[in-house]
N, C-alpha and C positions, 0 to 999 in steps of 0.2 A: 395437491398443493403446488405441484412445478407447474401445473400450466398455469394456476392464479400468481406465480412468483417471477415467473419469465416473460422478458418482454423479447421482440421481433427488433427490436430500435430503438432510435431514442423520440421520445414524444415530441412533436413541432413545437409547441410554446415555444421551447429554450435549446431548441438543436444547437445553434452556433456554439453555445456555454456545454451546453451538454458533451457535445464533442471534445471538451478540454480531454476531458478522461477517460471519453468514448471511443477514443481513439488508440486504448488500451485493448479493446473486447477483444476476446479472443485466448489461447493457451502459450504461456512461456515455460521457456526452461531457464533456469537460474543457477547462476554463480555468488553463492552468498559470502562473505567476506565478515568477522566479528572482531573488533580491536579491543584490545583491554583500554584501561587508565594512560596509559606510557603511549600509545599508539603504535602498539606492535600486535600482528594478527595472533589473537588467540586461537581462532580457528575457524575451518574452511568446509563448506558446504553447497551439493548440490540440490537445488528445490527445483517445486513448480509451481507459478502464479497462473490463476484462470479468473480471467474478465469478463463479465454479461450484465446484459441489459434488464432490469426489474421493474415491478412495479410501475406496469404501463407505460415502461422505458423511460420513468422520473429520475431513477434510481440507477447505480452502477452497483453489479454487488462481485467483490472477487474473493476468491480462497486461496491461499498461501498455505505450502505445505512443504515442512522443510525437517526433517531428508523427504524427498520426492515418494511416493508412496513405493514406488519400485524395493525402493530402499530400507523403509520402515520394519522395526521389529513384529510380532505376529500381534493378531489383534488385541486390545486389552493393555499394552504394555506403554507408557508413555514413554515420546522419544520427540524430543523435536518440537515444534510445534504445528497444529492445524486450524487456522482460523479464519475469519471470517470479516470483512470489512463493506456495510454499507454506505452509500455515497451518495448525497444529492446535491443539487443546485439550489439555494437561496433564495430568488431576488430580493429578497426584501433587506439582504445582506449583502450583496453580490457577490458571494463568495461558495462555497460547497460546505456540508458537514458531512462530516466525514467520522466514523466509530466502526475503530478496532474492536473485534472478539475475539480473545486468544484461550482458549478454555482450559487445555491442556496446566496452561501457566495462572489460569485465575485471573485475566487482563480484561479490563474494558478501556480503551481510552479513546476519550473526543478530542475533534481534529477540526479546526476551520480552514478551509484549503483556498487558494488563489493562484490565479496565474500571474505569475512576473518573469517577465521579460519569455521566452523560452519556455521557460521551467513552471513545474507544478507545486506549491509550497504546502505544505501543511504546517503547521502549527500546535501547538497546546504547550500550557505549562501541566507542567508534574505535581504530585502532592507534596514535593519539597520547595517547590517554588524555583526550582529549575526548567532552562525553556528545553523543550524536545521541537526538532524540527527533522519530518520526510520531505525528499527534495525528489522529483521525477524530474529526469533533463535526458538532454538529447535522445531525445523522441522519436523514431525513425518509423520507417513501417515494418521494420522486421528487427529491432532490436529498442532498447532505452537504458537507461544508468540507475540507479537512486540506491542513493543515502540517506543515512540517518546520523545528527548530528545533532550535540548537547551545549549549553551554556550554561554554565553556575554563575556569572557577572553578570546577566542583565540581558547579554545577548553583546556583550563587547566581544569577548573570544569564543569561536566556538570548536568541538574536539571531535572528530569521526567517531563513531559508535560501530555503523555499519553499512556495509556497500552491497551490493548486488546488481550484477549486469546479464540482461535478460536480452534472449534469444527465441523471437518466435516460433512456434512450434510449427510443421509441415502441415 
């Protein structure tokens, strides 16, 4: 199944597009950041994000795993989360979809992503009808930012959820 699931690159069709995110591949280490209601840290955590190429390089797929497995209690015991997020390019939307798997937590959630300005935007409303938005920014080649950030008005204010600043791994 990994050699049918892994790709070497990103497929030519949509290189240029494809590199929004392509340009993630590879292993991070994370500083994850969680804010309550109030905007004061609930609490502080080390993860690790890992990025590759899928699905005849159409596909970006990464795992996020948070506390880092180092870290994690012994097998069988839930702590954290471990999931899983596939990613492709549109054209016929020009934008990427993008769906969160967080099993641990019982999570599925879809994501229409865009580049604006710099930054990598994802999108989706909630089943309350509030917006959720992940923002990837400052993009380096060996580090990047992202947050997660909510609105209940419309998308007039919006309130940190959550941060993580990521360190590529050696």
């Amino acid at each position: 199944m990994t050699e049918a699931l892994h790709a070497k690159g990103p497929n030519v069709e949509y290189r240029d597009k494809l590199m929004q995110f392509g340009r993630l591949v590879g292993s991070w280490d994370l500083d994850v950041i969680y804010y309550d209601e109030s905007g004061k840290v609930q609490r502080r955590t080390p993860g690790e994000w890992h990025f590759g190429w899928a699905l005849e390089g159409r596909v970006i797929e990464d795992v996020w795993i948070v506390p880092p497995r180092s870290l994690r209690p012994s097998e069988g015991q839930a702590s954290g989360e471990y999931g899983v997020t596939l990613r492709f390019y549109d054209p016929r939307i020009d934008a990427w979809r993008s769906t969160w798997h967080g099993p641990v937590n019982g999570i599925v959630w879809p994501f229409i992503a865009r580049q604006v300005g710099e930054e990598m935007v994802l999108d989706r409303t909630r089943e309350d009808e509030s917006l959720s938005r992940w923002i990837f920014s400052k993009i380096e080649p060996d580090s990047f930012y992202w947050r997660a950030i909510t609105s209940t008005d419309g998308g007039k204010t919006w309130r940190l959820e959550q941060e993580m600043f990521a360190k590529r791994r050696r």
